[in-house]
VEXDREN-2710 file (C-alpha; in Angstrom, 1 decimal):
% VEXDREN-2710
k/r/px/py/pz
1/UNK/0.9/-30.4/-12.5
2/UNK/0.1/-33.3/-14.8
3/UNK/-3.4/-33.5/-13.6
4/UNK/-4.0/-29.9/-14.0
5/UNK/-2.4/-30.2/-18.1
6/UNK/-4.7/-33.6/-18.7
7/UNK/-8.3/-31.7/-17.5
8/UNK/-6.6/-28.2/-19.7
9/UNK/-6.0/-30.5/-22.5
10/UNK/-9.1/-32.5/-22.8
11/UNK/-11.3/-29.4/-22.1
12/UNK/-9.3/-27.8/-25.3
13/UNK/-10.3/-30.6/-27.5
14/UNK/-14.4/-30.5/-26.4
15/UNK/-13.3/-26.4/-27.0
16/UNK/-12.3/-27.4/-30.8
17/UNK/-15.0/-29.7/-31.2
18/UNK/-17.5/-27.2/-30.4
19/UNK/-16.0/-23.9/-32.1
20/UNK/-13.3/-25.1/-34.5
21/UNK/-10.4/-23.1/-33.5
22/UNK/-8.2/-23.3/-30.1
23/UNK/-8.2/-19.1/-30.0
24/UNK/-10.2/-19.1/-26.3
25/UNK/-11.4/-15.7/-24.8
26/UNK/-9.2/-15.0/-21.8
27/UNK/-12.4/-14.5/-19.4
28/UNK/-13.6/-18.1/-20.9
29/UNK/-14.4/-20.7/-18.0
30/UNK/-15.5/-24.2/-18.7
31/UNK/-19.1/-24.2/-18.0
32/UNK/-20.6/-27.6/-15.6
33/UNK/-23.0/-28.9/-18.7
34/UNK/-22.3/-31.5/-21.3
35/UNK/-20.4/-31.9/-23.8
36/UNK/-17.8/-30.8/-20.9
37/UNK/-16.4/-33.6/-19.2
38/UNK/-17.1/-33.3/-15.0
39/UNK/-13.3/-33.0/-13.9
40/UNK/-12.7/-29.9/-16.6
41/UNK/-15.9/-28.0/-14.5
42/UNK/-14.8/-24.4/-13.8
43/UNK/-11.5/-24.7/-15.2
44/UNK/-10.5/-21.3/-16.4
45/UNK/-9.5/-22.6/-19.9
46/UNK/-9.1/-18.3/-20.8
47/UNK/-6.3/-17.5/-18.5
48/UNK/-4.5/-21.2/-18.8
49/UNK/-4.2/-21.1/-22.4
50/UNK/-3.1/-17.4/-22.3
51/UNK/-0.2/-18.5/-19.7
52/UNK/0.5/-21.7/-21.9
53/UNK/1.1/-19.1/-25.3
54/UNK/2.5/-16.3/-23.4
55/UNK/5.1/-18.0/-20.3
56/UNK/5.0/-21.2/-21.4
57/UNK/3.3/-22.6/-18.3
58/UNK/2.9/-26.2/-17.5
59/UNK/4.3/-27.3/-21.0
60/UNK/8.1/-25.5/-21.0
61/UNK/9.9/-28.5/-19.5
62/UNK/7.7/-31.5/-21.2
63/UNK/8.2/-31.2/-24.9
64/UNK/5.6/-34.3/-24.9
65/UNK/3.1/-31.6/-23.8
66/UNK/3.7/-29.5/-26.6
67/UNK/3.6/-32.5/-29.0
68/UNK/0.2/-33.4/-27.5
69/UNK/-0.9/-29.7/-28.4
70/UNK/0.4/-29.5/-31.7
71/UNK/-1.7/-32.6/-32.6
72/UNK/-4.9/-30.6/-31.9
73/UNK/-3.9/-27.6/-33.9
74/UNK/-2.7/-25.1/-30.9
75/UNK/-2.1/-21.6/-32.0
76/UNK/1.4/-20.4/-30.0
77/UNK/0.8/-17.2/-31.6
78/UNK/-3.1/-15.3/-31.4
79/UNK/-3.7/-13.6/-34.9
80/UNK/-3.4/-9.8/-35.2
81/UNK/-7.2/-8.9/-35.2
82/UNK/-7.5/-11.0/-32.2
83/UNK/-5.2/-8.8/-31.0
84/UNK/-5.8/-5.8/-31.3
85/UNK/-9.9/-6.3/-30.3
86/UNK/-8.5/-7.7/-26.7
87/UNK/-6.8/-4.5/-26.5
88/UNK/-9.5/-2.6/-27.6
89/UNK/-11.9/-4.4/-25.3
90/UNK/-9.2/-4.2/-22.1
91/UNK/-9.4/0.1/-22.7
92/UNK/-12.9/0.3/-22.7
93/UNK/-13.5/-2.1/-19.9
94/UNK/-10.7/0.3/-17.8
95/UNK/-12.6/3.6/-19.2
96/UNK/-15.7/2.3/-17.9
97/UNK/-13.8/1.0/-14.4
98/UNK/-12.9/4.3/-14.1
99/UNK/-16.6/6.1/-14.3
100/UNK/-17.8/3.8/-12.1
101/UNK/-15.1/4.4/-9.2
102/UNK/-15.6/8.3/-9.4
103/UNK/-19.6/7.9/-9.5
104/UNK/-19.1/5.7/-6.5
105/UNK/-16.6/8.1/-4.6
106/UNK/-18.9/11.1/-5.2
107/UNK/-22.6/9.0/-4.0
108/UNK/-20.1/8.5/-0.8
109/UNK/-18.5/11.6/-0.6
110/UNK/-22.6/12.9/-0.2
111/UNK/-24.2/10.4/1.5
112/UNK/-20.8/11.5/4.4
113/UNK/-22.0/14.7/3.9
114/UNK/-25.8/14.5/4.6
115/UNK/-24.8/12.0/7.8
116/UNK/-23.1/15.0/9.2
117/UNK/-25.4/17.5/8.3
118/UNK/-28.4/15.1/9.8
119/UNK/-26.0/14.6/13.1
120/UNK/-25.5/18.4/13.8
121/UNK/-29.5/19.3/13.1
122/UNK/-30.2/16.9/16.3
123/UNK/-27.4/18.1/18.2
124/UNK/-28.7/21.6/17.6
125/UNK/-32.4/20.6/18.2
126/UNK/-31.6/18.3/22.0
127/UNK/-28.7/19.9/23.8
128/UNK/-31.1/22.5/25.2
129/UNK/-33.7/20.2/26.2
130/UNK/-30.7/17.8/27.4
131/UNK/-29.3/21.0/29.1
132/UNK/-32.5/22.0/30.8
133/UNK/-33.1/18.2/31.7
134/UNK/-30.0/18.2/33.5
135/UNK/-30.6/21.6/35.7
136/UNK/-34.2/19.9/36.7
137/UNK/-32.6/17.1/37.9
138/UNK/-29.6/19.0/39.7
139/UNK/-32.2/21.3/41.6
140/UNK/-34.6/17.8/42.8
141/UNK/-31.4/16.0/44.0
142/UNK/-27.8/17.4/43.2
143/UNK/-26.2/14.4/45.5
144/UNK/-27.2/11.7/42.8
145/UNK/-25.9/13.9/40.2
146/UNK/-22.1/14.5/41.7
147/UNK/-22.5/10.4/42.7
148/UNK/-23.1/9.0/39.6
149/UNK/-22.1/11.3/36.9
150/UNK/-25.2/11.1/34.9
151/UNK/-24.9/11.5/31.4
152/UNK/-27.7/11.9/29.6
153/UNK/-27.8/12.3/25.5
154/UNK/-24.0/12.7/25.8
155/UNK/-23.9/15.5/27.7
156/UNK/-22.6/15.9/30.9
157/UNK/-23.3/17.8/33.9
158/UNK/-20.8/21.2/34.4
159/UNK/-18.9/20.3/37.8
160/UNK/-17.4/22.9/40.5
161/UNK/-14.4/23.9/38.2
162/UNK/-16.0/24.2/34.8
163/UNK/-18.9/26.6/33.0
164/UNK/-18.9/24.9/29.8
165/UNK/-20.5/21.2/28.8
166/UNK/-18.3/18.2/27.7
167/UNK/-19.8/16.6/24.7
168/UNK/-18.7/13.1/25.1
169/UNK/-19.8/12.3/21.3
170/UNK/-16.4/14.0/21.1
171/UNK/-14.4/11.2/21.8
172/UNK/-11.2/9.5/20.0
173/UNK/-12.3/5.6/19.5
174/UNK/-9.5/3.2/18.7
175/UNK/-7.7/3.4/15.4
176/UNK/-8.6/0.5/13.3
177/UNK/-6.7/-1.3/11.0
178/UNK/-7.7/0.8/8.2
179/UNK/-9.7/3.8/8.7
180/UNK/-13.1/3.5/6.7
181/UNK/-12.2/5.7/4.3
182/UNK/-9.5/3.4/3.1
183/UNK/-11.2/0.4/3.0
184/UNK/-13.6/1.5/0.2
185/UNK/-10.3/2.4/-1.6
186/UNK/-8.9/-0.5/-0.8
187/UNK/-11.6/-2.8/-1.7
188/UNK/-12.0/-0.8/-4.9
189/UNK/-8.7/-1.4/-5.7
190/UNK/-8.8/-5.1/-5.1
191/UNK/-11.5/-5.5/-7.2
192/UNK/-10.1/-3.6/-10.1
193/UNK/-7.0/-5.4/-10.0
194/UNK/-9.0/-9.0/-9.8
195/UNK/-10.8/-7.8/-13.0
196/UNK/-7.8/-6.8/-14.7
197/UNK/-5.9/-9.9/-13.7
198/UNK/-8.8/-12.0/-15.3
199/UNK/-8.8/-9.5/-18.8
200/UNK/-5.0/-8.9/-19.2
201/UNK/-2.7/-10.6/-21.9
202/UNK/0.4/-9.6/-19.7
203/UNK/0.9/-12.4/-16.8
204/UNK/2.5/-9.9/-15.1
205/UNK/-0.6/-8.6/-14.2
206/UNK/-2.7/-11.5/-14.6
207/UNK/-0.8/-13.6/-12.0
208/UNK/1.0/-11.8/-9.8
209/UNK/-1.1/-9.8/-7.3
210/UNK/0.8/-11.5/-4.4
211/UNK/-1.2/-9.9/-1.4
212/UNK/-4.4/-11.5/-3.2
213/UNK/-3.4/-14.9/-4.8
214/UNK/-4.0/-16.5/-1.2
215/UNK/-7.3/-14.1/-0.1
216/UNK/-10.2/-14.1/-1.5
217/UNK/-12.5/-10.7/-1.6
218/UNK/-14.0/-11.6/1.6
219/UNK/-11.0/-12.9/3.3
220/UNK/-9.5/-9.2/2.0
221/UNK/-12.4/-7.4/3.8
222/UNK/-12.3/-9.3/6.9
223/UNK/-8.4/-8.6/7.5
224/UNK/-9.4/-5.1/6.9
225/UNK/-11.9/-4.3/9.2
226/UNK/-10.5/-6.3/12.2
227/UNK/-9.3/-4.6/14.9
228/UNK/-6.1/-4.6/16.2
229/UNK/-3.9/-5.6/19.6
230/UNK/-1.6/-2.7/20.1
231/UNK/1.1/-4.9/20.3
232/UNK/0.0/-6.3/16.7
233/UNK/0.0/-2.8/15.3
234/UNK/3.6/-1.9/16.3
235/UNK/4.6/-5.4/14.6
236/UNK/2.5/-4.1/11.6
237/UNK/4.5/-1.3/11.3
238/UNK/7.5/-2.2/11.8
239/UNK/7.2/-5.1/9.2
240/UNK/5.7/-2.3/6.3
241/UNK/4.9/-2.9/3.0
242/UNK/6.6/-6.5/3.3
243/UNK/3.7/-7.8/5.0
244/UNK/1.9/-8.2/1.5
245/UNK/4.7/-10.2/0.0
246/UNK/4.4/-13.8/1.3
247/UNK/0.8/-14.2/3.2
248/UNK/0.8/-16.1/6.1
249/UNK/4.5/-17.2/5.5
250/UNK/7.7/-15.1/6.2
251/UNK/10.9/-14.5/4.4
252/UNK/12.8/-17.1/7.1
253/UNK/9.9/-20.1/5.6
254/UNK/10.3/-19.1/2.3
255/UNK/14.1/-19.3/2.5
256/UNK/13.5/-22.9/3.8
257/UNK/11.5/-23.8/1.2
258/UNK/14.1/-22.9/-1.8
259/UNK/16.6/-25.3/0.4
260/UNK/13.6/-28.1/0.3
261/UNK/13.6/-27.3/-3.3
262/UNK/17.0/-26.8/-4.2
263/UNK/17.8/-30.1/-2.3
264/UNK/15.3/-32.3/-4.7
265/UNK/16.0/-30.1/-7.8
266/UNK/19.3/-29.0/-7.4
267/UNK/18.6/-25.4/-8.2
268/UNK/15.6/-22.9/-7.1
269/UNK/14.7/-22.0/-10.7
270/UNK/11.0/-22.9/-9.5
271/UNK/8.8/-23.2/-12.4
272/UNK/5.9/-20.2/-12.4
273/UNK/2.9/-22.5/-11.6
274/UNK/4.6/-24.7/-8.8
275/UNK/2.7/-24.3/-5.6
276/UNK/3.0/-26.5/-2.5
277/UNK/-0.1/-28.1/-2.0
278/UNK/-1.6/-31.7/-1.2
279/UNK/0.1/-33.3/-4.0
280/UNK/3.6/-31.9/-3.0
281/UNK/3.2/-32.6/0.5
282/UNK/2.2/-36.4/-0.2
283/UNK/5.4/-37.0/-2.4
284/UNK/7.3/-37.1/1.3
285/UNK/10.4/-34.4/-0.4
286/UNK/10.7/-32.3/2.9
287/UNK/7.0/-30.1/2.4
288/UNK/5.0/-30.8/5.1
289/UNK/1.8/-29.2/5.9
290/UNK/3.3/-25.8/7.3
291/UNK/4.0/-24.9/4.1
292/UNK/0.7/-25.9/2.1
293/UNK/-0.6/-22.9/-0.3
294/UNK/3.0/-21.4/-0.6
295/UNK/3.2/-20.0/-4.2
296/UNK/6.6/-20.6/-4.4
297/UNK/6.7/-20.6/-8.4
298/UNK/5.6/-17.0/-7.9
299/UNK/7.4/-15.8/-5.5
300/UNK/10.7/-16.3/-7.5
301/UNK/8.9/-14.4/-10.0
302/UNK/8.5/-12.0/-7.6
303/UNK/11.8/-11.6/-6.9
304/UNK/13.0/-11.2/-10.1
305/UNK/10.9/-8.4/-11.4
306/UNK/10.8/-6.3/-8.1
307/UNK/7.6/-7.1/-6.6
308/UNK/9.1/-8.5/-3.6
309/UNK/12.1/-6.9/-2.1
310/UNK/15.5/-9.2/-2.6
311/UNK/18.0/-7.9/-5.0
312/UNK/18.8/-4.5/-3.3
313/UNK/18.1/-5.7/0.0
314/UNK/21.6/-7.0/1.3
315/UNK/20.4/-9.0/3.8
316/UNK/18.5/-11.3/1.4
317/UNK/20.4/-10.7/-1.8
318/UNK/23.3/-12.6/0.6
319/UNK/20.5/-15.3/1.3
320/UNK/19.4/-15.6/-2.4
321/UNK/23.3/-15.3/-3.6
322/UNK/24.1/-19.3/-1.4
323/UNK/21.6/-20.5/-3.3
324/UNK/22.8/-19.6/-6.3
325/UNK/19.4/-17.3/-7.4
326/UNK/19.4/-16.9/-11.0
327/UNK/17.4/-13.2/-11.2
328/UNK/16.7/-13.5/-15.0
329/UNK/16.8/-10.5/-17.0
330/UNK/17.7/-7.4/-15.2
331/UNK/16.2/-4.9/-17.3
332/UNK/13.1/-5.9/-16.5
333/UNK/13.6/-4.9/-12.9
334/UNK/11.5/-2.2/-11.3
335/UNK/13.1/-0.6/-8.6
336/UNK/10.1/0.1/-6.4
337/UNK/6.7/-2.3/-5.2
338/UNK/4.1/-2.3/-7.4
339/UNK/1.4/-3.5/-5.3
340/UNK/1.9/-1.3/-1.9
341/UNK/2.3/2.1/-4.7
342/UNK/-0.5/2.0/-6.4
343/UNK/-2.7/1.4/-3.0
344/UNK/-0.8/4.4/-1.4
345/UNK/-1.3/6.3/-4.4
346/UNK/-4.9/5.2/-4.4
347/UNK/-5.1/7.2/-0.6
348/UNK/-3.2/9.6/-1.7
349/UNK/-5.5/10.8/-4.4
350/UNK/-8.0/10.3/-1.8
351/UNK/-6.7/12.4/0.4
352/UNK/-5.6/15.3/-1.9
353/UNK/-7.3/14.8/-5.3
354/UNK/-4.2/13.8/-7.3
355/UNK/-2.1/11.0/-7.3
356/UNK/1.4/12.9/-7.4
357/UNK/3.0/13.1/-4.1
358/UNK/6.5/15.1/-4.0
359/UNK/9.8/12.9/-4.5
360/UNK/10.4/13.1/-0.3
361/UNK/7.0/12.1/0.8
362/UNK/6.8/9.7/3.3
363/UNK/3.3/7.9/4.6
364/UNK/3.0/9.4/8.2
365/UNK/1.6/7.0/11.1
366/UNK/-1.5/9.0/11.0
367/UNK/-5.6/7.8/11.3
368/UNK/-5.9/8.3/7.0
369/UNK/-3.3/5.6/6.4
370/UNK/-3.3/2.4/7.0
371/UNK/-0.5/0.9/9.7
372/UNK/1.3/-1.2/7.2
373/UNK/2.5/1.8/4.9
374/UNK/3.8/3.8/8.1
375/UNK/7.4/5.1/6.3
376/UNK/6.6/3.6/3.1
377/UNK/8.7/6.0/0.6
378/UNK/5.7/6.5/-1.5
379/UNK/7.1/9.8/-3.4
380/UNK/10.4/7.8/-4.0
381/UNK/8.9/5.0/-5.6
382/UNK/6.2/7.5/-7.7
383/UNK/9.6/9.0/-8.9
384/UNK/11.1/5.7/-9.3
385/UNK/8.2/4.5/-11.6
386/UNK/8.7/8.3/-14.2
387/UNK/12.4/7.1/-14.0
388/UNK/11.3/3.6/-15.1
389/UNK/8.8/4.3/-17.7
390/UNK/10.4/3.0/-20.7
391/UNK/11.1/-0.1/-18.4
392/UNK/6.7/-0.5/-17.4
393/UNK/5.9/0.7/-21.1
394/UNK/7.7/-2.1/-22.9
395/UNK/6.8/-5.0/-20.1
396/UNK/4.3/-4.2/-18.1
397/UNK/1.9/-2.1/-20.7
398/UNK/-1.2/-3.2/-18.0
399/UNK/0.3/-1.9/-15.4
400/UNK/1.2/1.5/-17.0
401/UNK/-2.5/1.6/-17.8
402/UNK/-3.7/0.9/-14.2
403/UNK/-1.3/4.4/-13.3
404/UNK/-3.1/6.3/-16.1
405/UNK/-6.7/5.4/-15.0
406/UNK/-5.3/6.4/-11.7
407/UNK/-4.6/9.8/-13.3
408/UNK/-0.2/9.8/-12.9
409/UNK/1.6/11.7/-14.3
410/UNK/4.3/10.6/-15.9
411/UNK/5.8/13.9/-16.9
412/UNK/6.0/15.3/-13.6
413/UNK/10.1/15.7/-12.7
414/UNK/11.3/12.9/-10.8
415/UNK/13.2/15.2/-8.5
416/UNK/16.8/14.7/-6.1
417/UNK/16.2/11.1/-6.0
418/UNK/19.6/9.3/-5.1
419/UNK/21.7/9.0/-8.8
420/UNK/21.5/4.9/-8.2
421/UNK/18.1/4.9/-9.7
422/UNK/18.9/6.9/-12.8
423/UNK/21.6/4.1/-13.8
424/UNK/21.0/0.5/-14.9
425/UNK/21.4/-1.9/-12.4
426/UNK/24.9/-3.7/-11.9
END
């Protein structure tokens, strides 16, 4: 943590030096050139400084830090017309998003279509030749046929009990872990929320995409195009949405680590940016190396603004209750998961052309969707969010912009949702 303020901090004063004010451009990386000192290289100075002014990160418990920032001029506040042209800038850049993702569904949505058009012109133009093969080779020796079950083309040869031709193109492969379909969406949607992470002034979306802080793009698209043990795909089901929430770790390690914590620190108010990793580990506290790359800084964040299931879950609002989890301000609370809902809306709109499914749908474990969302309540939580939308407008403006370019509508009636969710939380 000190490391990481010392490179921030002398990369701000070569920032100054160069172009007089401290007011960085959130996409702004440190370039590997002179003036630039070697151990500030690729820094993202942009989003650091933004979490600096906007959480407080890496300076709220060392008033010495703020001292040292003070000395060099640091704005704590951007000016207005900064303001309001990041904004502006952030709206065309998701206008533009959004073109590019419907000229991109409709080149696939074509190129599908000429594929199957091309596939049933040279089924049209073979099976008679295939056909008429077949009888030639039936009449010369009909022994070898019966014996080996030629197939030839994929068609096979009628047997004693059947007229008709089997086309064994017809076949049903596999299901894999997400049907092709969905990974373009999927993909799409990583990448769009990557670029709006890197653009946004809200750290809410700038910070906390959980089920891609520890995957990069290609680690994404490898995990999705795996296939699957059938023994792996039950577990994925049965674990759901949840399996975004922690990476490779599970709610039973992350409960060990806030007693790790809690035993140094005496409480689990883990500061946003703490992450186990190689420094952690080394000061010999009780992390070893089964728990390197934990974000555990952001999965208290998590909890606390209803990313991550916890506070209506009694099983681990008991957990998170023994270690005395403070859960901040409750208002901010949204009472469904932002990450899993906007990718099932994502194949929902893909699937029906609008993004609105009624109040009691349910993903079904069916080839369009993936195995992870099998009983996600994805028309409960799309009612949840119109119920919440004073909540997302005030906090989370980014992400109420992400359901607009995803055309939701917000005025559609929520519907017989249980009363819990029209009442603040207790």
């Amino acid at each position: 943590s000190r490391k990481r303020f010392d490179n921030i901090y002398e990369a701000l004063q070569v920032y100054k030096s160069i172009h007089g004010n401290l007011f960085v451009p959130q996409a702004f990386v440190v370039p590997s050139e002179e003036p630039w000192p070697e151990n500030t290289h690729g820094v993202r100075l942009g989003a650091r400084v933004n979490a600096i002014r906007t959480q407080g990160a890496l300076v709220s418990n060392f008033p010495e830090r703020k001292r040292l920032l003070d000395s060099i001029d640091f704005s704590w506040e951007l000016p207005l017309h900064i303001k309001k042209r990041k904004k502006i800038a952030e709206f065309e850049e998701a206008v533009r998003q959004q073109e590019e993702v419907k000229e991109a569904e409709k080149i696939v949505v074509e190129e599908k279509r000429k594929e199957e058009e091309k596939k049933e012109e040279v089924l049209v133009e073979s099976v008679p030749e295939r056909v008429e093969a077949l009888e030639r080779l039936q009449s010369e020796s009909p022994d070898f046929i019966n014996q080996s079950k030629l197939q030839l083309g994929g068609v096979s040869p009628p047997d004693e009990s059947s007229t008709s031709y089997i086309d064994v193109t017809d076949y049903d492969p596999s299901r894999m872990f997400e049907p092709i379909q969905y990974r373009e969406i999927a993909g799409e949607a990583m990448r769009e929320y990557l670029q709006e992470r890197d653009m946004s002034e809200d750290p809410d979306i700038r910070e906390k995409a959980h089920f891609e802080g520890h995957l990069t793009p290609e680690e994404y698209h490898h995990v999705i195009t795996r296939t699957i043990p059938e023994e792996e795909k039950e577990k994925m089901k049965t674990t759901g949405y949840k399996i975004l929430e922690f990476g490779r770790f599970n709610w039973n390690k992350v409960v060990s680590a806030f007693r790790i914590y809690k035993k140094n620190f005496k409480n689990v108010d883990v500061p946003y940016d703490f992450v186990v990793d190689d420094e952690v580990i080394s000061k010999d506290i009780g992390f070893d190396e089964s728990y390197k790359g934990m974000l555990l800084g952001e999965i208290v964040e998590g909890l606390r603004i209803g990313d991550i299931d916890g506070y209506e879950d009694p099983d681990r609002a008991k957990t998170l209750k023994t270690l005395r989890f403070k859960w901040g301000l409750k208002e901010k609370y949204l009472r469904f998961r932002f990450i899993p809902l906007v990718l099932g809306l994502k194949v929902y709109r893909h699937l029906y052309g609008f993004p609105n499914p009624q109040y009691d749908f349910v993903v079904p474990d069916s080839p369009q969707w993936p195995y992870w969302m099998t009983n996600m309540p994805l028309g409960e939580w799309a009612a949840i969010a119109r119920v919440q939308h004073d909540i997302i407008d005030e906090y989370y403006p980014d992400r109420k912009d992400m359901f607009t370019a995803l055309e939701f509508l917000w005025w559609f009636p929520p519907g017989p949702i249980p009363q819990k969710y029209f009442e603040p939380l207790e």
